[in-house]
C-alpha positions as CSV (number, residue, x, y, z in Angstrom):
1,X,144.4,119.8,87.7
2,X,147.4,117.9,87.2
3,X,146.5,115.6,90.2
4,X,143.6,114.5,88.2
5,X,145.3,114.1,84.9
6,X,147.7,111.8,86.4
7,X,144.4,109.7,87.8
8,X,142.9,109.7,84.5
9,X,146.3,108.7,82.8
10,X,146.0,105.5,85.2
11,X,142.7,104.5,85.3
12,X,141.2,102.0,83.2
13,X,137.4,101.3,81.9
14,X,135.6,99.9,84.8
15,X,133.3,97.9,82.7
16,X,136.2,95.0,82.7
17,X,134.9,91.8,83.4
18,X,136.0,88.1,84.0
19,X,134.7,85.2,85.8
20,X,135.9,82.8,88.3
21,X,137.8,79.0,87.6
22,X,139.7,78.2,90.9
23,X,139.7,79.0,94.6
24,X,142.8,78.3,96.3
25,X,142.8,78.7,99.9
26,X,142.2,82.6,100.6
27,X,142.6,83.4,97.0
28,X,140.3,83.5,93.9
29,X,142.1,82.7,90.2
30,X,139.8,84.6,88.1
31,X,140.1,84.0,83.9
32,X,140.1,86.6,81.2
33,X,140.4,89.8,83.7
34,X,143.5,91.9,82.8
35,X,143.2,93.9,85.6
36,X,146.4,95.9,87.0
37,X,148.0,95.1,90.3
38,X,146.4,96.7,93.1
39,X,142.8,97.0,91.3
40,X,140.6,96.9,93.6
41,X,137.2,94.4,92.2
42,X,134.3,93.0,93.0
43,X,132.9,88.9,93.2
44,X,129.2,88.0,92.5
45,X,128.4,85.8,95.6
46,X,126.0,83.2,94.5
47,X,123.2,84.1,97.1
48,X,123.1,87.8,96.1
49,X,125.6,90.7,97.5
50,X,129.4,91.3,96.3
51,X,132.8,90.8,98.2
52,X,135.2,93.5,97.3
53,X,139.0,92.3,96.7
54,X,142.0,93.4,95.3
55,X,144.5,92.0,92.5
56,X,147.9,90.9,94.1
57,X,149.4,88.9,91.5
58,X,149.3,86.6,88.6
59,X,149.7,82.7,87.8
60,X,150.1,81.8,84.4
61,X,146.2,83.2,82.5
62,X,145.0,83.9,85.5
63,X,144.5,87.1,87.8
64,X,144.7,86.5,91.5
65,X,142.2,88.6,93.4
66,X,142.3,88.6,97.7
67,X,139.5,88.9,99.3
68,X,138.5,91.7,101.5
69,X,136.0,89.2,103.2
70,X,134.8,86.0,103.3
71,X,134.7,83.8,100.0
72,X,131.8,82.0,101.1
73,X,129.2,82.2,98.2
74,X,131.5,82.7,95.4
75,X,131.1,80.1,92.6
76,X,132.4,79.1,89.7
77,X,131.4,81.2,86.6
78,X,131.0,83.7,88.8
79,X,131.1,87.6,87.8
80,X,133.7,89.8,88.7
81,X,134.2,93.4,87.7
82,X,136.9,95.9,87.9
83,X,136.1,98.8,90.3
84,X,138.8,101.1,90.7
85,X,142.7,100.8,89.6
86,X,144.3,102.9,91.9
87,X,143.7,102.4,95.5
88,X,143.1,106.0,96.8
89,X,141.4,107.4,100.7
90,X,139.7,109.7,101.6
91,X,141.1,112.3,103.9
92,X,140.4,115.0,106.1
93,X,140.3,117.0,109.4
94,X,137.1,115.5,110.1
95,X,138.9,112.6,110.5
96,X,140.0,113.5,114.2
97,X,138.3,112.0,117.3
98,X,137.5,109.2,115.0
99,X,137.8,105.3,114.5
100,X,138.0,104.3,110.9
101,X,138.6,100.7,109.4
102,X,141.2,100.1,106.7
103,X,139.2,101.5,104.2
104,X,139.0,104.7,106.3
105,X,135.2,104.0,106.8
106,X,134.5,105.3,110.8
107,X,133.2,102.3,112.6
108,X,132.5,104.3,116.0
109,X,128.5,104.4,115.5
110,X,128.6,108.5,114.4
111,X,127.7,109.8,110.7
112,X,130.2,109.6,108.2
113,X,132.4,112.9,107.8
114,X,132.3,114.9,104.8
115,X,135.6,114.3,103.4
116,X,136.7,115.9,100.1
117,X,140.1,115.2,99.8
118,X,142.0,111.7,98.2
119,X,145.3,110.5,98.8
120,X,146.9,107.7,97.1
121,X,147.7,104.6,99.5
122,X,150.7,103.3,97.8
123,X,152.5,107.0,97.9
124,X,156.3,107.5,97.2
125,X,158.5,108.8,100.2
126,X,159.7,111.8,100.0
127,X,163.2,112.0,98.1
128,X,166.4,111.0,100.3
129,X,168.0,114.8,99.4
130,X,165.1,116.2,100.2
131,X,164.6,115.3,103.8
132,X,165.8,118.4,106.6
133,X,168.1,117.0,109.0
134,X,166.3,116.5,112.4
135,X,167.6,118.6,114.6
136,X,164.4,119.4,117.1
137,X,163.5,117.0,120.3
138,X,160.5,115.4,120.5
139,X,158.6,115.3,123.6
140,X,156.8,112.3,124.4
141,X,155.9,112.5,128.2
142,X,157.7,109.8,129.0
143,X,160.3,110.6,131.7
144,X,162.9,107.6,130.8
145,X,162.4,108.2,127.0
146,X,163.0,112.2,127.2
147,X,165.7,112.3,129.7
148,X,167.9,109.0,128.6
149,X,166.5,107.8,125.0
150,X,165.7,110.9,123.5
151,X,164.0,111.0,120.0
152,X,164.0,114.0,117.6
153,X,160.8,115.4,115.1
154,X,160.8,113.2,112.1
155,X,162.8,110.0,114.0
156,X,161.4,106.5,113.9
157,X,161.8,104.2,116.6
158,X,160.5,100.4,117.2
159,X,159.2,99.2,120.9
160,X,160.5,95.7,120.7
161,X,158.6,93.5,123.5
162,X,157.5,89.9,124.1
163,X,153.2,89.5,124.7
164,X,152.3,91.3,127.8
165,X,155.2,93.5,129.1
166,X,153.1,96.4,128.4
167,X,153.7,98.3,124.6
168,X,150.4,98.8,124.6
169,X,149.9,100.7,127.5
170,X,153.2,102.9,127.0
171,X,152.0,104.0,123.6
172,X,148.6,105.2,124.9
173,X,150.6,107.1,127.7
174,X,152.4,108.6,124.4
175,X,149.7,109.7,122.7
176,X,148.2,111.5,125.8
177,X,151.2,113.2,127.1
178,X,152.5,113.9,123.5
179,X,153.1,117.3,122.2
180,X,152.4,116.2,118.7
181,X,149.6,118.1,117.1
182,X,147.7,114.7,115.1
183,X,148.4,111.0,116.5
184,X,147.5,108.5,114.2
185,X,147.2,105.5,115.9
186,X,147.2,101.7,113.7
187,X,146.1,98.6,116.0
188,X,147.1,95.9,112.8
189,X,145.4,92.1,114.0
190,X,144.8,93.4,117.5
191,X,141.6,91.0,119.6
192,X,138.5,93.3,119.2
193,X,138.2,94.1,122.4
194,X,141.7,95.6,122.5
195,X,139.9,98.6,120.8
196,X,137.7,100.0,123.7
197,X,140.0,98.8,126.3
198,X,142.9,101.2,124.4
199,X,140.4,104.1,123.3
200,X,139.0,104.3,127.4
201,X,141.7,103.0,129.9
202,X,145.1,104.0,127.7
203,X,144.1,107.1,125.5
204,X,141.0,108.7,127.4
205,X,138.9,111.0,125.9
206,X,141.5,114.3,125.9
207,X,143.6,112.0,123.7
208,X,141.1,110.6,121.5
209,X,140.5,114.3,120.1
210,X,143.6,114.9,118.6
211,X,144.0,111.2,117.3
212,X,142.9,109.2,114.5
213,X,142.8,105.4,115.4
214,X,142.9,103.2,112.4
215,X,141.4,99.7,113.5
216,X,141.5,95.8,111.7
217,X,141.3,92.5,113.9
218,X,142.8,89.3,113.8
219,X,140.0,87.7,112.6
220,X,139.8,90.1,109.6
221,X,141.2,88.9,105.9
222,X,145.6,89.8,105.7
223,X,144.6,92.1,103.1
224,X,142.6,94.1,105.5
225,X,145.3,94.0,108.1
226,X,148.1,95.3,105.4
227,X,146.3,97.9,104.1
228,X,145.1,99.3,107.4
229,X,149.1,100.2,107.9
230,X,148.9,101.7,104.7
231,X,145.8,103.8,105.4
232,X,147.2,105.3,109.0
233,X,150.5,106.4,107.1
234,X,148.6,108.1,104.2
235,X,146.6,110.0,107.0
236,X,149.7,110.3,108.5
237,X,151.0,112.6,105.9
238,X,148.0,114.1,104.9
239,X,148.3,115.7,108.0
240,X,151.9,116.5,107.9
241,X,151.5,118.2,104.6
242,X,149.3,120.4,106.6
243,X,152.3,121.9,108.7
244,X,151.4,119.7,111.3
245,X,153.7,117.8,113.8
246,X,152.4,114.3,113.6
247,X,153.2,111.3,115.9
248,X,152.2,108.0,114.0
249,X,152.3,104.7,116.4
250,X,151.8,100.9,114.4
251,X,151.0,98.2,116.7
252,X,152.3,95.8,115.9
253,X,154.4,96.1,112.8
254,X,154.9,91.8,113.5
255,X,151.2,91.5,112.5
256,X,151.4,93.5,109.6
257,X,154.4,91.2,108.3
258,X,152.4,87.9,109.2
259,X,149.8,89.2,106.8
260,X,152.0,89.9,103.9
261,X,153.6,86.5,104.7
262,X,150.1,84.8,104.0
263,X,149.5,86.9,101.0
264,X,152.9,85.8,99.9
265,X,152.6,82.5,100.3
266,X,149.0,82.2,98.4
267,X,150.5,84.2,95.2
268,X,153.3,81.4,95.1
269,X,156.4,82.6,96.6
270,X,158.7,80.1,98.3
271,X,159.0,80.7,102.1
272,X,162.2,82.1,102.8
273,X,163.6,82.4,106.5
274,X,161.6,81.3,109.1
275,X,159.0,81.3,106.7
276,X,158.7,84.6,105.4
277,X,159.0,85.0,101.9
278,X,161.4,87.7,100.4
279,X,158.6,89.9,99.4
280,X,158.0,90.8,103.3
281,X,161.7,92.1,103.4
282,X,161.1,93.8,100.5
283,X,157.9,96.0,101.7
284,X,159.0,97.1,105.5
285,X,161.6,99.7,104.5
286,X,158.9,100.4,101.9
287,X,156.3,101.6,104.7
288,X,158.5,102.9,107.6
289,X,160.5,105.3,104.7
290,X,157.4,106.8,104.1
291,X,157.5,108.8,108.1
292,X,160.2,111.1,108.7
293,X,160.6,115.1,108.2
294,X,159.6,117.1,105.2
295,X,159.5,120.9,104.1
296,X,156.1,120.9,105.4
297,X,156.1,119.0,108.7
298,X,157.1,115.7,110.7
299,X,156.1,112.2,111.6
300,X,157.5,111.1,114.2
301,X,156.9,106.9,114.4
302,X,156.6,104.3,116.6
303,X,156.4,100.7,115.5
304,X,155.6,98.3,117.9
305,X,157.4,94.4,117.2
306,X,155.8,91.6,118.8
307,X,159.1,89.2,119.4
308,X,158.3,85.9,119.5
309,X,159.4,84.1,122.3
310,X,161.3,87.3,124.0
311,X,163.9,86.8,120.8
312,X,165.6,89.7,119.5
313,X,167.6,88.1,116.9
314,X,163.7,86.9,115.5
315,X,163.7,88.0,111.3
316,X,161.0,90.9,112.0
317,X,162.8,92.0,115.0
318,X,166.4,92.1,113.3
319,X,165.2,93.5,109.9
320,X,163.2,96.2,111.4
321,X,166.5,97.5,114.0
322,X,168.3,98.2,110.7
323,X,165.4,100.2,109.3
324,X,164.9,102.5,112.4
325,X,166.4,105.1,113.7
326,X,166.7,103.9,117.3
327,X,165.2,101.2,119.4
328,X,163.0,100.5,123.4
329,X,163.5,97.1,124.7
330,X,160.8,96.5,126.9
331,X,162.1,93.7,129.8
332,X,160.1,90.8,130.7
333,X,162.1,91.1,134.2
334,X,161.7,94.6,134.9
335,X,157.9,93.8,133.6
336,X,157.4,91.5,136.6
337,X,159.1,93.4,139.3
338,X,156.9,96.1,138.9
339,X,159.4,97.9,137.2
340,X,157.1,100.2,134.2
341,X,157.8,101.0,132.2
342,X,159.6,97.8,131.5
343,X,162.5,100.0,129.3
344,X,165.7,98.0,129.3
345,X,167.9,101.3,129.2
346,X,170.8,99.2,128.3
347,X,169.2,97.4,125.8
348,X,167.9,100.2,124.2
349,X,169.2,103.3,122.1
350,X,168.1,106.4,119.9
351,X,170.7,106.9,117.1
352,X,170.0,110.8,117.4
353,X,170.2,111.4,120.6
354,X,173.6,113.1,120.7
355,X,172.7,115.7,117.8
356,X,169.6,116.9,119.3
357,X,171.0,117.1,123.0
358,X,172.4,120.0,125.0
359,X,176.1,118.7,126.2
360,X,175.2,118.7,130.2
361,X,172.3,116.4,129.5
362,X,174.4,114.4,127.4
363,X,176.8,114.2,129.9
364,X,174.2,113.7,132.9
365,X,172.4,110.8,130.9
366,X,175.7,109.1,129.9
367,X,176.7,109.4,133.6
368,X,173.7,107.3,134.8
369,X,173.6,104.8,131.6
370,X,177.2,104.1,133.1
371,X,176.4,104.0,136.2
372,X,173.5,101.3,135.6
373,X,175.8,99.1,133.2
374,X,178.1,99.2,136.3
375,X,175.2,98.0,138.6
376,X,174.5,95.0,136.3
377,X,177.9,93.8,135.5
378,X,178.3,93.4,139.5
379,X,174.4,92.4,140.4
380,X,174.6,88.7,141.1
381,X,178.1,89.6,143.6
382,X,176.4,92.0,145.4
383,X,172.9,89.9,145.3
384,X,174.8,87.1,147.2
385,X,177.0,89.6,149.3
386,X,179.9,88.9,147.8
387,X,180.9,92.2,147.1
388,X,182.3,94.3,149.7
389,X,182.0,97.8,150.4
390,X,185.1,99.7,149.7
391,X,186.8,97.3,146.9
392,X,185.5,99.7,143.9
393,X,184.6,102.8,144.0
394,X,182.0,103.5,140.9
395,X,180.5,100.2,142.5
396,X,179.9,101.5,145.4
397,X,178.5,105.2,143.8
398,X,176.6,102.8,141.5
399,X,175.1,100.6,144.7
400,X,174.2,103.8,146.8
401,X,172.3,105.4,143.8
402,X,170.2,102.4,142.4
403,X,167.2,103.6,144.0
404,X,167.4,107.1,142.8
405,X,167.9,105.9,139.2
406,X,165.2,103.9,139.8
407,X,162.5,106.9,140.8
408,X,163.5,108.6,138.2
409,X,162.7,105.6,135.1
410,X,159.7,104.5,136.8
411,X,155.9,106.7,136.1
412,X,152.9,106.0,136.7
413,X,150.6,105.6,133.9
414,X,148.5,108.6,135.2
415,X,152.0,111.0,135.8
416,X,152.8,113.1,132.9
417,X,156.1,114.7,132.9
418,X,157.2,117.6,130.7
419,X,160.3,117.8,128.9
420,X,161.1,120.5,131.3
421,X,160.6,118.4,134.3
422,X,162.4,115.6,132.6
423,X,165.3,118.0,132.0
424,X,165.6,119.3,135.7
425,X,165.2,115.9,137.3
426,X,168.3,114.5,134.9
427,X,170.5,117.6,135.3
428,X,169.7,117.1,139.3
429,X,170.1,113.5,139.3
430,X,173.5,113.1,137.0
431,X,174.9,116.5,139.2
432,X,174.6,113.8,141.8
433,X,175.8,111.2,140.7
434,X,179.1,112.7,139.6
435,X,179.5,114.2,143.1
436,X,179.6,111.0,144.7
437,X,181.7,109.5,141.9
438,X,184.5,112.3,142.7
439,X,184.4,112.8,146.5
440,X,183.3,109.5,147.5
441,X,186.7,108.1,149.3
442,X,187.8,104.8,148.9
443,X,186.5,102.9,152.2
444,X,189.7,100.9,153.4
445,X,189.5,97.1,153.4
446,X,189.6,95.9,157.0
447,X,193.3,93.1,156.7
448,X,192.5,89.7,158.4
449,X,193.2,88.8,161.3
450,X,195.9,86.5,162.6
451,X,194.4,83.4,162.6
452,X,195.6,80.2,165.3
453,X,197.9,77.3,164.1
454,X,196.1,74.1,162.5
455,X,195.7,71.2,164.9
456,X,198.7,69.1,164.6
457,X,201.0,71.8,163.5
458,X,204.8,72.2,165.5
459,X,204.9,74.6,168.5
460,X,207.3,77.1,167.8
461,X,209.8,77.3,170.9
462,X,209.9,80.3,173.2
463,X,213.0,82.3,172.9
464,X,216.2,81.5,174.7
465,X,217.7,84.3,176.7
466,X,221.3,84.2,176.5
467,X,223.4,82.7,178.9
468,X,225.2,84.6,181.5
469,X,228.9,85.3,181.1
């Protein structure tokens, strides 16, 4: 009961009513409406039909209401009339196996599921003293992940990559090889047919069942784009305040900004850096503090950031690595040798990896981390065979076990490999690099040979024997 008196304490008559003087670009300035922030409301169209919006700021009388839709239609004069104050979704198991929009509507052609439950969209995360520490691994089926960038129950971690190096494809491979009970799964101002392509090639129909994918388009209004990262993290917790173990994955979290940037922009603010006003800054920490462990159960999250021109120092990209817990770099380079998935090891790093891993496979993944930074600081003298054999020995133990580091980061997006497997291989793999690394003998650096006198040079007389006495 005190869940509703709370809603009733909030709510106000839904007869309110104003009428519309301006439109300015995307926006609608709407007079005499002293609607709360957040309300969501509907416009008259001047050909019949209503287009829903929501309240995102004021200008001097006037309440600015964003439209879910398309303005065409909407006049001067026209109506508009308060629907709901606080912006609530409904939730439920039914909910699995399903594609829902940002409204939580399912949009995969099947009847609507009978959903009883609400959660609020703009929900509080949990308090800072009341998080557990994380102290449990969390298997994602991705061999270099487990074994070398190992995440924990309750961690978020962004996937950092340029257009077309593959994020995409790594997260369906997560959400099928996960051992996460629920994956909620957010494609914010993906093209449309991303949607099928992902649901059928990337997260097949095993994966689908235990999933909840949470769909708005590019061509859709910002509103619609924002709020669809909303509504995955409220389902999101719903389901973790079931006891469940919940792996939520936001593609891309870039998109998500560009769309509070526009609704930004059309309430007034003054672009900031690279054009993103301050309020953009202000709301990320806002939705990626909302994952994370509770009493109850875990979200585990993965935020995808679309860099803009392979930049990692990019405003998104920077703000968002001192939000997370942890960061994958996926590598244009790696991306076109083949290489996949395209995780620059050395560029990456999960901030909890040493509290939730056993000290040998600490110690086996440091050992090859080295190893590969030891490979790359030497890569363009041994490219041109300049290096040679015998001058170093970690080079050398680094040189003869590139293609066994290599087997082990690559996997096929069809290959799923247990935290078990992942485990065995790394103890295997970092037992052998360290034998090499100690009993490898220095190979002895041939001296020159004595090379002839330069042309021109003197002759150096022949000994004189001694003359006889």
């Amino acid at each position: 009961m005190r869940h509703y008196e709370e809603t009733l304490k909030q709510a106000l008559p839904t007869s309110l009513t104003g009428s519309v003087v301006e439109i300015i670009g995307s926006t609608a300035a709407v007079a005499d409406f002293p609607a709360p922030v957040g309300a969501v409301v509907e416009i008259d169209r001047a050909s019949g039909g209503t287009v829903r919006g929501e309240v995102i700021g004021f200008r001097d009388r006037w309440t600015l209401v964003f439209p879910y839709q398309s303005l065409a239609g909407i006049r001067r004069g026209g109506r508009v009339k308060l629907v709901r104050t606080v912006r609530q979704l409904r939730v439920g198991d039914g909910l699995l196996g399903r594609v829902i929009d940002a409204h939580g509507r399912c949009v995969d052609g099947r009847p609507q599921p009978m959903l009883n439950q609400r959660c609020r969209l703009d929900r509080e995360p949990p308090l800072a003293s009341e998080r557990p520490r994380i102290v449990e691994p969390f298997a994602t089926g991705v061999r270099s992940i487990d074994g070398l960038l190992r995440c924990g129950r309750g961690q978020r971690l962004g996937i950092f990559a340029g257009a077309g190096v593959g994020k995409s494809v790594l997260l369906g491979m997560m959400s099928r090889y996960t051992e996460a009970d629920v994956n909620i799964i957010a494609l914010v101002g993906e093209r449309g047919r991303e949607l099928n392509d992902f649901i059928e090639r990337d997260l097949g129909r095993a994966g689908l069942a235990k999933s909840v994918v949470v769909v708005s388009t590019s061509n859709e209004p910002a509103l619609q784009r924002v709020k669809a990262a909303y509504t995955a993290t409220t389902v999101a917790e719903y389901f973790r305040d079931q006891g469940k173990n919940v792996l939520l994955m936001v593609d891309s979290v870039t998109r998500f900004a560009m769309a509070l940037r526009e609704i930004g922009l059309a309430t007034g603010e003054p672009p900031a850096t690279r054009g993103y006003p301050p309020s953009v800054f202000a709301t990320l920490p806002q939705l990626v503090e909302r994952a994370g462990t509770t009493a109850k159960g875990s979200i585990t999250a993965f935020y995808s950031v679309l860099v803009e021109g392979d930049d990692p120092n990019e405003p998104v990209a920077d703000t968002m690595r001192g939000l997370l817990d942890g960061h994958l770099w996926l590598s244009r380079k790696l991306a076109s040798a083949g290489h996949f998935p395209a995780i620059d090891l050395l560029e990456s790093i999960s901030r909890l990896m040493s509290d939730i891993t056993p000290p040998e496979e600490l110690a086996a993944a440091q050992t090859i981390r080295s190893l590969l930074a030891t490979y790359r600081e030497h890569e363009d003298m041994i490219t041109i065979g300049a290096y040679r054999k015998g001058s170093n020995r970690k080079v050398d133990t680094a040189i003869d076990m590139q293609e066994g580091i290599s087997r082990f980061l690559q996997q096929q997006v069809s290959e799923r490999s247990s935290l078990a497997e992942t485990t065995q291989r790394l103890l295997a793999l970092g037992a052998e690099c360290r034998v090499r690394l100690e009993s490898t003998p220095p190979v002895p650096v041939p001296t020159a040979a004595p090379t002839a006198a330069p042309i021109g040079a003197p002759i150096a007389a022949p000994p004189v024997a001694p003359a006889a006495v």
